[in-house]
C-alpha positions as CSV (number, residue, x, y, z in Angstrom):
1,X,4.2,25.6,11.9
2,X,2.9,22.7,13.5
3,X,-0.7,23.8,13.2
4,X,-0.7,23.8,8.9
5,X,-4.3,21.7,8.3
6,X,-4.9,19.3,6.0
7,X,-8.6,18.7,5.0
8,X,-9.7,15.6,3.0
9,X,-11.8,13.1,2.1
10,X,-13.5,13.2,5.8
11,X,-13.9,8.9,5.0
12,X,-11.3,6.6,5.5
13,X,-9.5,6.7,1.6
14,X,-10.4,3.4,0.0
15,X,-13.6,3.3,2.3
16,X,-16.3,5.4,0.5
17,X,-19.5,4.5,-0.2
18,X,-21.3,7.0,-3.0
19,X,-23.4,6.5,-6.1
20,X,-23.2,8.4,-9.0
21,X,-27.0,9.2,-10.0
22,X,-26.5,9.7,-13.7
23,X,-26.1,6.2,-15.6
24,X,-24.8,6.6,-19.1
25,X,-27.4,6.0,-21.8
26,X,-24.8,3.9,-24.6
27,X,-23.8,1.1,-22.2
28,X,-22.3,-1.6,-24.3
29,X,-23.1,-5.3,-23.7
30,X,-21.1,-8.1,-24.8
31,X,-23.1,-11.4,-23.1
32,X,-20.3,-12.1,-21.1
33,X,-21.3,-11.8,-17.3
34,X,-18.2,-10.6,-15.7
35,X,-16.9,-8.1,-18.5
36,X,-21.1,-7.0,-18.5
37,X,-21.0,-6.3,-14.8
38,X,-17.9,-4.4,-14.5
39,X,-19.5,-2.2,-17.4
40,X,-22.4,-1.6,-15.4
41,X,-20.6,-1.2,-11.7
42,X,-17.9,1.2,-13.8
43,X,-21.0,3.5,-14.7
44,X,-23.0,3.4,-12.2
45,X,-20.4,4.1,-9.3
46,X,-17.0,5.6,-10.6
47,X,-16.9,9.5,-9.6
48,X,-16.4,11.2,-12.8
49,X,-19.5,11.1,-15.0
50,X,-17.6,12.9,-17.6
51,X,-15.0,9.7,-18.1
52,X,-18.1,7.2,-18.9
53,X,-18.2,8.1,-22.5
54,X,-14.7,7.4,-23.0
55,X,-14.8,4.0,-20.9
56,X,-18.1,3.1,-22.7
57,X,-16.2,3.6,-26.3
58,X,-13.7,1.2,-24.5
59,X,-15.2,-1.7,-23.7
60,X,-17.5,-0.9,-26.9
61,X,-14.3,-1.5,-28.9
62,X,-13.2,-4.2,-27.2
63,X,-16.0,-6.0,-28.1
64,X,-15.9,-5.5,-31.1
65,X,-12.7,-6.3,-31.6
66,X,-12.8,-9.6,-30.1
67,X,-13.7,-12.6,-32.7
68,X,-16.1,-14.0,-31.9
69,X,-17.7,-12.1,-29.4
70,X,-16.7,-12.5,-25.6
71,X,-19.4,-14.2,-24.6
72,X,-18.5,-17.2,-27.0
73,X,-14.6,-16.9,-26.7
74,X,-13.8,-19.6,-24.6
75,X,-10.7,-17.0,-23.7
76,X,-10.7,-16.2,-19.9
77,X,-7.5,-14.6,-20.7
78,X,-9.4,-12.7,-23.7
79,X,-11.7,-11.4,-21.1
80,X,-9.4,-10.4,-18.6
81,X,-7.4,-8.0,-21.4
82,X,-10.6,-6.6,-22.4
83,X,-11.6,-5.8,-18.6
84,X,-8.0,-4.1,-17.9
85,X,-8.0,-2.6,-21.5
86,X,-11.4,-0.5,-20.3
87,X,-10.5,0.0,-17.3
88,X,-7.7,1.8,-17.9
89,X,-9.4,4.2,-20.6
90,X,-10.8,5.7,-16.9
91,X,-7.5,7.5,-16.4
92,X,-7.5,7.3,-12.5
93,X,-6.0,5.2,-9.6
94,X,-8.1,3.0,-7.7
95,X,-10.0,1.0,-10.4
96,X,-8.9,-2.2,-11.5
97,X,-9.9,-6.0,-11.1
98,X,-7.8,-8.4,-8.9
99,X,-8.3,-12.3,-9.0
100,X,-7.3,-15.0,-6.2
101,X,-4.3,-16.4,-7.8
102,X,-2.6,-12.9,-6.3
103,X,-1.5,-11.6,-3.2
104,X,-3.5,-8.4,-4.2
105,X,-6.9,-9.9,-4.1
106,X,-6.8,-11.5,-0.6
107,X,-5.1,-8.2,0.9
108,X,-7.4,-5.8,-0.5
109,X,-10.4,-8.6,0.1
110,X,-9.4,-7.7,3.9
111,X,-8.9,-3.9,3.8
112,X,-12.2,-4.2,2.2
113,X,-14.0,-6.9,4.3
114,X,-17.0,-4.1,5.0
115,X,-17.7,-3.6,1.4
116,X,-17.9,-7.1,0.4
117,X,-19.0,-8.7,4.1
118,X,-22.1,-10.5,2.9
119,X,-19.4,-12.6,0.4
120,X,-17.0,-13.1,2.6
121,X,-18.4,-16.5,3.9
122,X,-18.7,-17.8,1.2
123,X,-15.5,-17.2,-0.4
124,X,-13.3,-17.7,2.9
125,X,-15.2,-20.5,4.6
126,X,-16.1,-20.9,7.0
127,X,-15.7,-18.1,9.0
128,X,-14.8,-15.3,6.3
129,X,-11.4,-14.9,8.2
130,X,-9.7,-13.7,4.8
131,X,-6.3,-16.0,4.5
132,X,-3.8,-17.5,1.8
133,X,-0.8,-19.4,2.3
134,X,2.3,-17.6,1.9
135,X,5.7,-16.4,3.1
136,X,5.4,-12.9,3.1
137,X,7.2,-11.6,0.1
138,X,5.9,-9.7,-2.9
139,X,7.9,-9.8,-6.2
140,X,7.8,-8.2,-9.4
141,X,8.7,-8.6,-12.9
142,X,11.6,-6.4,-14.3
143,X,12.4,-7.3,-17.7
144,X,12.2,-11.0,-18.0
145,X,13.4,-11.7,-15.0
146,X,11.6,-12.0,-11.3
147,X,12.6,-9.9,-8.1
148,X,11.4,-9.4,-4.9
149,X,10.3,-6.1,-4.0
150,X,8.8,-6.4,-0.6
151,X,9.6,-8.7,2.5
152,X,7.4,-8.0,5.2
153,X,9.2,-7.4,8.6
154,X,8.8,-10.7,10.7
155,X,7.8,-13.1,7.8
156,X,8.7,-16.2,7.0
157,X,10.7,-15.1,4.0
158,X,12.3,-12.6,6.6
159,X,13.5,-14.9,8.7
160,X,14.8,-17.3,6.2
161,X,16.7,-14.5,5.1
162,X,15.2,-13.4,1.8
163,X,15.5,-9.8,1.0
164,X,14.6,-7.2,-1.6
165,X,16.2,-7.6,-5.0
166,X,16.5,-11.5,-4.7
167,X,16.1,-12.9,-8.2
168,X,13.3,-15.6,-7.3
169,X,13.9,-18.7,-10.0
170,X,11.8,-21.3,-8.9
171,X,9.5,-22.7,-5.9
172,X,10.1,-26.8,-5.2
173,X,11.5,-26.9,-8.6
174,X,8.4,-25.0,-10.3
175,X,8.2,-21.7,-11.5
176,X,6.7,-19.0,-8.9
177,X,3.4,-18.4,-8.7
178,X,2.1,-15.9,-6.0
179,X,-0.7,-18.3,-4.1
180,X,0.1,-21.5,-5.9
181,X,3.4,-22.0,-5.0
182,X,2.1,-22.4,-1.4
183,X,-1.5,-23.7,-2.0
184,X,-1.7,-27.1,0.9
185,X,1.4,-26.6,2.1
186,X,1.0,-24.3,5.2
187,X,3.1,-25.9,8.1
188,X,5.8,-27.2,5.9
189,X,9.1,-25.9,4.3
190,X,9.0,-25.1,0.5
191,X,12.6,-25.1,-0.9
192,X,12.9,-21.6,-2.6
193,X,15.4,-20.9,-5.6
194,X,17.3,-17.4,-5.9
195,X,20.1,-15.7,-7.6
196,X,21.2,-12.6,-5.5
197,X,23.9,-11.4,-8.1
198,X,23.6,-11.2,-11.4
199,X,26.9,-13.6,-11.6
200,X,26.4,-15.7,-8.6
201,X,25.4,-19.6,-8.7
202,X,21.5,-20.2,-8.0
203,X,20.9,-20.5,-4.1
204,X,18.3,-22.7,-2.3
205,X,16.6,-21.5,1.0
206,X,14.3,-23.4,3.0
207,X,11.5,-21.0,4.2
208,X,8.0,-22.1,6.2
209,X,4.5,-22.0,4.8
210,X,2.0,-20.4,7.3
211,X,-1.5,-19.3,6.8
212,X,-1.1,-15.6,6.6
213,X,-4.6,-13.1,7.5
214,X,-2.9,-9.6,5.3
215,X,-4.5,-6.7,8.5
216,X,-2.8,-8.9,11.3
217,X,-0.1,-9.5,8.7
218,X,0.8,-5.8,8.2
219,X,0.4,-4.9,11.8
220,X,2.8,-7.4,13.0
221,X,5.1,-6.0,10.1
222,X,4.4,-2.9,11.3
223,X,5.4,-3.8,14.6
224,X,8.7,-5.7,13.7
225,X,9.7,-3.3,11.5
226,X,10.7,-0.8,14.6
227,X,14.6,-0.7,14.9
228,X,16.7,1.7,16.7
229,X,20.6,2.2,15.3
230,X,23.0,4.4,16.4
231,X,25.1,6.4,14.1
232,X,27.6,9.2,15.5
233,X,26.6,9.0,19.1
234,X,22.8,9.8,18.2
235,X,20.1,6.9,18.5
236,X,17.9,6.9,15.2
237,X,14.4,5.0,15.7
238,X,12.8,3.6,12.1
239,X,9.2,2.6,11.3
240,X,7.4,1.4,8.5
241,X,3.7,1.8,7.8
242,X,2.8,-1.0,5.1
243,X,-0.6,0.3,5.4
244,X,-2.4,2.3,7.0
245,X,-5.6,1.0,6.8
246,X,-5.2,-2.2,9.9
247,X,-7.0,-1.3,12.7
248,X,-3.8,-0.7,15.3
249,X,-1.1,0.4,13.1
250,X,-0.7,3.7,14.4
251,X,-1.2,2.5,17.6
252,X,1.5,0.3,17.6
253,X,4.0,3.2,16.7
254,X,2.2,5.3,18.8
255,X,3.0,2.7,22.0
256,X,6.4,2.3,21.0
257,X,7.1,6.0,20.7
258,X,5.8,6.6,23.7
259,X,6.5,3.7,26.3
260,X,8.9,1.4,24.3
261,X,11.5,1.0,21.5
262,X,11.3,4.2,20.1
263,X,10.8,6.1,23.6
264,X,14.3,7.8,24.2
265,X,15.5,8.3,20.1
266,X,16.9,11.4,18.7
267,X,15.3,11.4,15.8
268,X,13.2,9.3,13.8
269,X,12.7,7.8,10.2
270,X,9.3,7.1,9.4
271,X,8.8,4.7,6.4
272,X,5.6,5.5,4.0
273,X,6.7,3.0,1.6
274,X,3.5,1.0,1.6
275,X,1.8,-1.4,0.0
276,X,-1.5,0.2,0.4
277,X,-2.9,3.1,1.4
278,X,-6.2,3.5,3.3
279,X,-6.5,4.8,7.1
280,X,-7.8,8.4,8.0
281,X,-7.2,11.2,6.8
282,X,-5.9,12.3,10.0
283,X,-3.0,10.1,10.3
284,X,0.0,12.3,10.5
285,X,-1.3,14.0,13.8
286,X,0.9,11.7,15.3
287,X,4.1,13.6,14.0
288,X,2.6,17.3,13.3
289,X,-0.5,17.6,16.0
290,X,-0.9,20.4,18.2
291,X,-2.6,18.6,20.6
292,X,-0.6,17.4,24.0
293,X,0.4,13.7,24.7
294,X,-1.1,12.4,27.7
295,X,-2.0,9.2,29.5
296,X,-4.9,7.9,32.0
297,X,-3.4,6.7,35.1
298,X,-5.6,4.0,37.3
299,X,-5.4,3.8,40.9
300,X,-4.2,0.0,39.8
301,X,-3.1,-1.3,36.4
302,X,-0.9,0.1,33.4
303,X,-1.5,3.0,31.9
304,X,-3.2,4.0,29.4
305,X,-2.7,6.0,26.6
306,X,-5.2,8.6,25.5
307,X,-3.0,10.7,22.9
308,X,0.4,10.5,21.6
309,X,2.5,13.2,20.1
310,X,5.9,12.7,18.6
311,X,7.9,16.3,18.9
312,X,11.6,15.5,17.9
313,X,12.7,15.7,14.5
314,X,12.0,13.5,11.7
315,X,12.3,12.5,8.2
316,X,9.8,10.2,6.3
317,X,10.8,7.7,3.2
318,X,8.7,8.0,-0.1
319,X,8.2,6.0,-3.1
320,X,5.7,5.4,-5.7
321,X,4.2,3.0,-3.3
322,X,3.2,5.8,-1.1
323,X,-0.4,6.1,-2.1
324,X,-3.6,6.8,-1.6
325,X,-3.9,7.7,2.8
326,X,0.1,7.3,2.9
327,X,0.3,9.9,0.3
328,X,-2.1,12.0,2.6
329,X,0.2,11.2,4.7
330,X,3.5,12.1,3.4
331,X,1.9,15.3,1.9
332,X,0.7,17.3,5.5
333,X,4.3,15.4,6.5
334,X,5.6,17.6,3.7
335,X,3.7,20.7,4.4
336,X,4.7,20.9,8.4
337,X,8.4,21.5,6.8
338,X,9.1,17.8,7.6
339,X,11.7,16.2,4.5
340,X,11.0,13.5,2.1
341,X,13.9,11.2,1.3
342,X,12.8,8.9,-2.0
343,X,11.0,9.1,-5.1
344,X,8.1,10.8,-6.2
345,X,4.5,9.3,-4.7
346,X,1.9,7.5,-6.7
347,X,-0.2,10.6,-7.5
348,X,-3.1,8.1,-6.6
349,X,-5.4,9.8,-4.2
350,X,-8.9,9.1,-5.1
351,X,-11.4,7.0,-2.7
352,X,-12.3,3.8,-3.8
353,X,-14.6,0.9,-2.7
354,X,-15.3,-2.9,-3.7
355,X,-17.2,-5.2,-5.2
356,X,-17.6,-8.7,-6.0
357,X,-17.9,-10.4,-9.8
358,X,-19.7,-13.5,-11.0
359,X,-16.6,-15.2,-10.9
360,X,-15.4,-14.4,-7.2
361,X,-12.6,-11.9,-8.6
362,X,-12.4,-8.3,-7.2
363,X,-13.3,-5.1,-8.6
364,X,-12.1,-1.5,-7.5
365,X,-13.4,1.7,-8.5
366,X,-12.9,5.0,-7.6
367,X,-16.3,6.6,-6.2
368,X,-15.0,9.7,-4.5
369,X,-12.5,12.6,-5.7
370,X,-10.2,14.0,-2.6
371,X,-8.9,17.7,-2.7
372,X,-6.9,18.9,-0.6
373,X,-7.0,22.9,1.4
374,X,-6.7,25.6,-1.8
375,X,-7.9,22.7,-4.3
376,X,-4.9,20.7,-4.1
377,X,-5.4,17.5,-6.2
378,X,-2.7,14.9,-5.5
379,X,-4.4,12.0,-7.9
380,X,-2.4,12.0,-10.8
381,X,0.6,14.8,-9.5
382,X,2.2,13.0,-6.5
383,X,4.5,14.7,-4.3
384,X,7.8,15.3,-4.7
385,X,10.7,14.2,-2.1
386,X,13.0,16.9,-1.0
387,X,15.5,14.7,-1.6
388,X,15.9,12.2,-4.4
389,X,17.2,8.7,-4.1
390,X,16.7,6.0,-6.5
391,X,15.9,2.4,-5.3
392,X,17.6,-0.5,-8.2
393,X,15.6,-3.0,-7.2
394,X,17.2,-5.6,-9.2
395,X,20.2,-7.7,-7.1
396,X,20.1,-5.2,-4.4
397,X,21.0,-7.5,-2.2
398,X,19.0,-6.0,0.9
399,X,20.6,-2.6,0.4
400,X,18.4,0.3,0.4
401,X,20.2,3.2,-0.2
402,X,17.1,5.5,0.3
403,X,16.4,4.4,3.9
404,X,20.5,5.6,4.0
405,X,20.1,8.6,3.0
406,X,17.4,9.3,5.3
407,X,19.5,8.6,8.1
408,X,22.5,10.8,7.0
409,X,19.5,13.1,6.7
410,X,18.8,13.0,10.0
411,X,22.1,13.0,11.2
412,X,22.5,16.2,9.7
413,X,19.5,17.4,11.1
414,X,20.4,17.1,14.5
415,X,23.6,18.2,14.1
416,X,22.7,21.4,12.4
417,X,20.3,21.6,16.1
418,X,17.1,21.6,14.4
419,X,15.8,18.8,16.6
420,X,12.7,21.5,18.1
421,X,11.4,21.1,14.8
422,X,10.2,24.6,14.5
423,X,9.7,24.5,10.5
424,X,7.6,26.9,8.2
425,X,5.2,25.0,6.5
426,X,5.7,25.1,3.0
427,X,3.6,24.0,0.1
428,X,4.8,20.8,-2.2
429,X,5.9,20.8,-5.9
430,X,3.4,18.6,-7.3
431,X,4.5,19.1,-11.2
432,X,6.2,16.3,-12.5
């Protein structure tokens, strides 16, 4: 049934502000300021009280272990180890540090401009307008080799024609490096090296440097990643949420659902593949509400609208980058009988917020648990698609066989006349 609620977090995910009261009373100290503060911000703001002695013995035996101490090391390197070493003794999503020689650090810098808004002058002068140079692509190590994961829809790397599973070799004859590569050279055309078989002969393509802002980033992606297709007489509309925490991404598919691209589709394939989460926990009303659309018509102007419902059939893409709000997301998609096409989420719903370190790099920690209606706890289970399609990343070559199989999906759908979507809700496997 339509109706099946979903009750959350009632903050934005990734936007809570909490404190935990109790402070452990063994915090270690190792003289080094930036492995010292996470110690301290770890236990005085992470949710779980009952992880601290466990993350204390951590970091306690990473100091210990270190020779000399930190503090005298010399070894940034040695210091960053020990930080992601105690970190991950937490045992949760939504902790870890992120420094400005990645793409993560200036987009979660902007999804979390409120909690760190009295730094932001001073680390994006001079207006705090958080930007890097860049061409919109995010790669990832598999084995020893480098491939790209993500191209955002209407990038630079988009248009010069990069896609997902490109083997990235080098960037004007230098390895790649995430913000480096591009560092003073926004307005020209770095020359980018790829293999895009295993067997073929090293390609170069020419692809523009701008000054990328991640929010507007992701909501033009958002935007440009709308497509309609037609397969067996029936017009399938696609969307992908990157994140759901910009301001206008759900207004963007709202607007096109209602008044443009995606207005007079049969069905629809809605993409939680993200990057990040965030966003309300509310989201999916668009697709399972029970309240009526409906616009605001002025004597003179266009119209507005006040509240958009999508009521034909649809099937949603999942992956383990569906976290966080997108897993939210994904699961009241899943309980409103709507099908997951993909892989299993992240399992990583927790809340988290944050902070700024002596040395300008980012820290994130979980300060808020989310349950779900009957206790449901999604951080560390994940949801589980319906149906399972694996993504090879390496040398894909721009195919994505899960986005195919959620169109046959939907072809089947509305052939089998289901497009009313009158579905019993249903409650998710969330076992591994």
């Amino acid at each position: 049934m339509r109706n099946a609620i979903l009750r959350a977090a009632q903050t934005p995910i990734l936007l809570a502000f909490i404190s935990v009261s109790a402070f452990a009373t063994d915090v270690p100290r190792s003289g080094d300021p930036v492995f010292d503060r996470v110690i301290t911000l770890v236990n005085s703001e992470f949710h779980d009280e009952n992880a601290l002695d466990r993350f204390n013995a951590a970091a306690k035996k990473e100091i210990e272990s270190a020779v000399p101490a930190l503090s005298t090391t010399g070894s940034t390197a040695r210091v960053d180890a020990a930080i992601e070493t105690a970190l991950a003794s937490l045992q949760a999503s939504h902790n870890g540090r992120f420094k400005s020689d990645t793409i993560a650090y200036f987009e979660l810098s902007d999804i979390f401009r409120f909690a760190i808004r009295d730094d932001l002058r001073r680390l994006f002068p001079p207006d705090g307008e958080v930007n890097y140079a860049g061409i919109g692509m995010v790669t990832q190590l598999i084995g020893d080799a480098r491939f790209v994961t993500d191209v955002y829809d209407g990038s630079p790397a988009a248009k010069a024609g990069i896609v997902m599973g490109d083997e990235i070799l080098a960037v004007d004859g230098k390895p790649y490096r995430e913000i480096a590569s591009f560092q003073g050279k926004v307005g020209q055309s770095v020359d980018v090296r790829l293999r895009r078989k295993a067997d073929a002969a090293l390609t170069s393509i020419k692809v523009a440097v701008e000054r990328l802002r991640p929010l507007p980033t992701f909501e033009k992606a958002i935007k440009d990643s709308v497509a309609v297709s037609e397969r067996d007489g029936r017009k399938i509309g696609y969307v992908r949420f990157w994140t759901l925490s910009t301001r206008d991404g759900l207004d963007i598919a709202a607007r096109e659902l209602s008044t443009g691209r995606l207005s007079n589709v049969d069905g629809l394939v809605v993409d939680l593949r993200g990057r990040w989460g965030g966003g309300a926990a509310d989201a999916a009303e668009l697709f399972v509400g029970d309240t009526p659309s409906f616009r605001l018509i002025p004597r003179r102007g266009k119209d507005t609208l006040a509240n958009v419902r999508w009521r034909g059939p649809v099937v949603a893409l999942v992956d383990e980058g569906t976290r966080s709000g997108l897993e939210l997301f994904a699961y009241a998609l899943k309980i409103n009988g709507i099908p997951l096409v993909g892989e299993r989420t992240a399992g990583a719903l927790l809340a988290g917020r944050a902070y700024t370190l002596p040395d300008n790099s980012l820290l994130e920690i979980a300060v808020s648990d989310a349950v779900i209606d009957d206790n449901v706890r999604l951080e560390g289970n994940g949801v589980a698609p319906d149906i399972r399609v694996a993504l090879p990343v390496a040398y894909a070559a721009g195919r994505d066989p899960q986005r195919e199989a959620a169109v046959t999906e939907m072809i089947r759908l509305l052939a089998d006349g289901t497009s009313d979507r009158i579905v019993t809700p249903r409650q998710p496997s969330l076992t591994r």
